[in-house]
N, C-alpha and C positions, 0 to 999 in steps of 0.2 A: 504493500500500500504506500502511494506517494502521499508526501506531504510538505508544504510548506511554513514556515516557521512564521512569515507576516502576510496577511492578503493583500497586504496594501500596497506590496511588487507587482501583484496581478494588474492593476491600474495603470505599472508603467507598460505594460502589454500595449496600453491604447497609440503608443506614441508610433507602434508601427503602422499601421492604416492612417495615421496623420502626418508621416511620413512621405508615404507612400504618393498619396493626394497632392503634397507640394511636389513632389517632383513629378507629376501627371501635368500640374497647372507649369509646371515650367519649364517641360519637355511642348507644350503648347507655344506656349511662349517663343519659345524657340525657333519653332518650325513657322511661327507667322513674320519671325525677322528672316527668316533666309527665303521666303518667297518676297521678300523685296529687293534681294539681291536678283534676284534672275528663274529659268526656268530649275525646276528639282532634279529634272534630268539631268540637264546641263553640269549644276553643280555636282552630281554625285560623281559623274566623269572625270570633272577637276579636282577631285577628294578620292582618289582610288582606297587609301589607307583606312578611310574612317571608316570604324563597324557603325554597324545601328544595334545591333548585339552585344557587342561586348560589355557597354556601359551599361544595362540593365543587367548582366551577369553581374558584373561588380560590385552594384547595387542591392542590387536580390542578397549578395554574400553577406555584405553590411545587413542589412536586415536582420538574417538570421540571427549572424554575430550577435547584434544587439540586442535579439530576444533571448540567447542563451546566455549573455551578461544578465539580462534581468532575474533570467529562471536562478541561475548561481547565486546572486546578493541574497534572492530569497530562502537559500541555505535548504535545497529539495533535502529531503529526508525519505529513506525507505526501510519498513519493516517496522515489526511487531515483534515484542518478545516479556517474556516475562519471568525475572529473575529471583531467585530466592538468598537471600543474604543471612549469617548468620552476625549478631549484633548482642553484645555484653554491656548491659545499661539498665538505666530504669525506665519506667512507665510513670508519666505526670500527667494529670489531667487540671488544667488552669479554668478556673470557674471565673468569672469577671462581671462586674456588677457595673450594669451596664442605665442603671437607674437614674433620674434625673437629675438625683443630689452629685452623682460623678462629675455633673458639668462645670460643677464648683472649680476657680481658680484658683485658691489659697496652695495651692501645688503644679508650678507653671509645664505647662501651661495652660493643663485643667487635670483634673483628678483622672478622669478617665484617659487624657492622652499621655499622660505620666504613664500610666499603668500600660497602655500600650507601648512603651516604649521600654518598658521593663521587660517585659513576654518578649520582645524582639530580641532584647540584649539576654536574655538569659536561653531562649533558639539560637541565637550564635554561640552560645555556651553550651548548648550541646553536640553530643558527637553519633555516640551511637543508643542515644535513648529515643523512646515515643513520647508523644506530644498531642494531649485533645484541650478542646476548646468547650467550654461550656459558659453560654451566658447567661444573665438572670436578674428579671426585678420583682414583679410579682409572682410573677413565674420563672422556670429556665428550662432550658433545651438544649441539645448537643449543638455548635456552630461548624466544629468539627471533628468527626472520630479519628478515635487515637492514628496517629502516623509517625514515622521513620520520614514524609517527605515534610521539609522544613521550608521548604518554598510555597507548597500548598498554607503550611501553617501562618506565612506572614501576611499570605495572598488575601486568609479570610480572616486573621484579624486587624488589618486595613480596613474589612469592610463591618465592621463593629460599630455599632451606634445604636442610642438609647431607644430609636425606634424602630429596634426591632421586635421590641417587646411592647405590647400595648397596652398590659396591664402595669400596673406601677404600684412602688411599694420597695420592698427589699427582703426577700424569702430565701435566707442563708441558708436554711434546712434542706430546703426544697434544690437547691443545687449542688448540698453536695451527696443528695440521694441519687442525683441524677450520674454523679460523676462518679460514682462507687458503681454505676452496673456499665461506665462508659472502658472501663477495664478489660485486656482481653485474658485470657482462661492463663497463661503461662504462669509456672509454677515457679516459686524461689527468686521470687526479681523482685526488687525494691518500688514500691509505687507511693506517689504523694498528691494528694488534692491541696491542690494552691488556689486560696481563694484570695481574691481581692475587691478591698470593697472599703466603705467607709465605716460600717459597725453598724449602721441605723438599718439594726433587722427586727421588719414592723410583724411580721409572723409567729415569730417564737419556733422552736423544733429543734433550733442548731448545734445545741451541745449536746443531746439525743442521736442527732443524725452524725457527730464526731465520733461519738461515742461507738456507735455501731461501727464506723469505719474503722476505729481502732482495733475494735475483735476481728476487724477483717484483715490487721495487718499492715493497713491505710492509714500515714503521718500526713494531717490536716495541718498544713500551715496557711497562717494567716497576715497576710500582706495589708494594715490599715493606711491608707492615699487621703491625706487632709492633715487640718489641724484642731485639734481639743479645743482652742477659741472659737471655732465655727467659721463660716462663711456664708456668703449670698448665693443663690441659684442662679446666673445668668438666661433670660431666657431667648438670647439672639437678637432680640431687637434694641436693645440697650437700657433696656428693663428689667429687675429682677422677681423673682417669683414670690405673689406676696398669697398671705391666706387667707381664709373668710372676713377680718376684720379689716382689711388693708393692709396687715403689718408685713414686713421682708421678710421672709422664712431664712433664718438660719443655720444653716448646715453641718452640724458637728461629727468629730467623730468620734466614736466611740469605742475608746480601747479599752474598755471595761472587759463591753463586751466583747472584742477581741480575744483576748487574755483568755478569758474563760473557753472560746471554743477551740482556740491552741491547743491551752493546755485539756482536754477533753480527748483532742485528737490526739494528743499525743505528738503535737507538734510544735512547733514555735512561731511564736507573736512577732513579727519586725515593720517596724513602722515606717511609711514610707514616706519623706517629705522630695526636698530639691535637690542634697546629693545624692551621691553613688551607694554609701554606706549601707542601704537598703537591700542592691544587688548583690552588693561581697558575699555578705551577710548568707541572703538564698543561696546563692551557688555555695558560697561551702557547708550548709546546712545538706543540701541534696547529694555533695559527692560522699557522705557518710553513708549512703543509703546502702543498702544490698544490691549490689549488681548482679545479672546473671545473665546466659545465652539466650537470646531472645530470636524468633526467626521475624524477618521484615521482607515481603513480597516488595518487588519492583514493578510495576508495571512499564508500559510504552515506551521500552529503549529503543532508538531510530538511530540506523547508523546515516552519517552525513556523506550525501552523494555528489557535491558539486565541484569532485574534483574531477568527475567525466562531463560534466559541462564545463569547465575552464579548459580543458584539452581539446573539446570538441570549436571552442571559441577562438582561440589559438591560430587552429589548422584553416577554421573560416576565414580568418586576418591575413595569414600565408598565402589563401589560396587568391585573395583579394587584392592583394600588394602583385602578385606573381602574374595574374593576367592583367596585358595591358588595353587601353583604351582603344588605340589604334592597330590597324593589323598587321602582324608582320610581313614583312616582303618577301621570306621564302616561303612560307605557304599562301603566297596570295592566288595562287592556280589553283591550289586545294581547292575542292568543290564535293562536299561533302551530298548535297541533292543535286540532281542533274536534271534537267529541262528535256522532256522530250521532243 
């Protein structure tokens, strides 16, 4: 199966047929200046050398040439396959609270893009572990199941935003129920639900649902993005989010409750404001973990084909340069059709 890596070379495709057209309108052109020199006949007599063939050969080669430079840039790809990798790591499932209070700035440059930049920096910090994505406000949902691919993983939390959840709220329990069955069957391998979130869990359930996690095995750590003074809800328009009385809702967070669903899980509390110290923190908390052989499927490896179209492009150039415009004088007798 071919394929290409951008569609958007297919477009340079059109430049051949627009091509094509200019040099129709200017082979016209041509031919209505040399009927003002005299008769067609006449001239062709006094022009023995000039083809009328050759230079649409030439031409046509160009062409191709140029379509096989575009097929190449587009980087053709061929084939299917599907590999099986063996991989010594753990399994993390990052729950991310994707709730309106995230929008808060007291963590620049808002609570929830902090936190996405933390998932980023800690997926470049892994090597051979899995990675799922689960978000959550009123509710939560897998965003992505567990993977080995780290490119899918930043692909889809890029596209993380508060609405994709329509209920609202903050149901901590409720995600890391979700992210205890988002686990695959592998036996003896280190696994940790990473939640992130501000603490304002309006549900209740959470150190229940840690707690369960930890007879599973499951170190629940808890990643809190704000600050215990609170902050405003920005709501995009340059207003911030007020409540039934008019008053600005302020935004706190709650490492109380934090604290207590860590240590529940069986995991640890780290707070995350503007530096790094938050990241260190996780990544060496996680390479404690139990590693073990894990198998990771590869899907859709494509090997890259376009070093038979740069050879094929090449030889079109060669063969373009090599014939000439005008005819040569020892085969001007040559008469490849003959006139009866």
């Amino acid at each position: 199966m071919l394929r290409f890596d951008d569609t958007i070379y297919l477009w340079l495709l059109l430049l051949i047929p627009l091509l094509m057209f200019l040099r129709w309108v200017m082979n016209r052109r041509q031919a209505k200046r040399l009927k003002k020199f005299g008769d067609p006949a006449l001239l062709k007599a006094l022009m023995p050398d000039v083809s009328r063939w050759r230079p649409l050969v030439k031409f046509c080669l160009l062409l191709t040439a140029l379509a096989v430079l575009i097929f190449m840039l587009a980087r053709p790809q061929m084939g299917t396959s599907v590999s099986h990798e063996k991989r010594n790591g753990i399994e993390a499932i990052i729950c991310m609270d994707i709730s309106n209070s995230m929008k808060a700035e007291d963590v620049a440059p808002s609570r929830l893009d902090k936190s996405k930049l933390l998932v980023e920096n800690l997926t470049d910090h892994f090597v051979n572990d899995k990675i799922g994505l689960v978000v959550f406000a009123g509710d939560a949902f897998v965003q992505l199941p567990i993977t080995s691919d780290y490119v899918s993983a930043k692909m889809f939390l890029r596209n993380i935003d508060p609405s994709l959840i329509a209920t609202q709220g903050t149901d901590i329990g409720r995600a890391i129920q979700v992210a205890m069955h988002s686990f695959t069957q592998q036996e003896k391998v280190g696994r940790a639900i990473i939640v992130i979130t501000d603490g304002e869990n309006h549900e209740g359930g959470a150190m229940e649902a840690a707690e369960a996690a930890k007879k599973k095995g499951i170190n629940v750590f808890i990643l809190g993005v704000g600050d215990p003074k609170g902050s405003p809800i920005p709501m995009g328009n340059g207003e911030y989010l007020k409540d039934a009385t008019g008053q600005t809702v302020m935004s706190v967070l709650n490492e109380d409750m934090c604290k207590q669903i860590a240590q529940a899980g069986s995991g640890t509390y780290i707070h995350v404001d503007n530096n790094s110290d938050a990241q260190e923190q996780l990544n060496d908390d996680l390479t404690k973990l139990q590693r073990a052989e894990t198998n990771s499927v590869i899907y859709s490896e494509y090997d890259e084909q376009f070093q038979a179209f740069a050879i094929l492009a090449i030889l079109l150039l060669i063969a373009e340069v090599c014939i000439l415009e005008a005819k040569n004088p020892k085969f001007r007798g040559i008469r490849l059709f003959k006139k009866k």
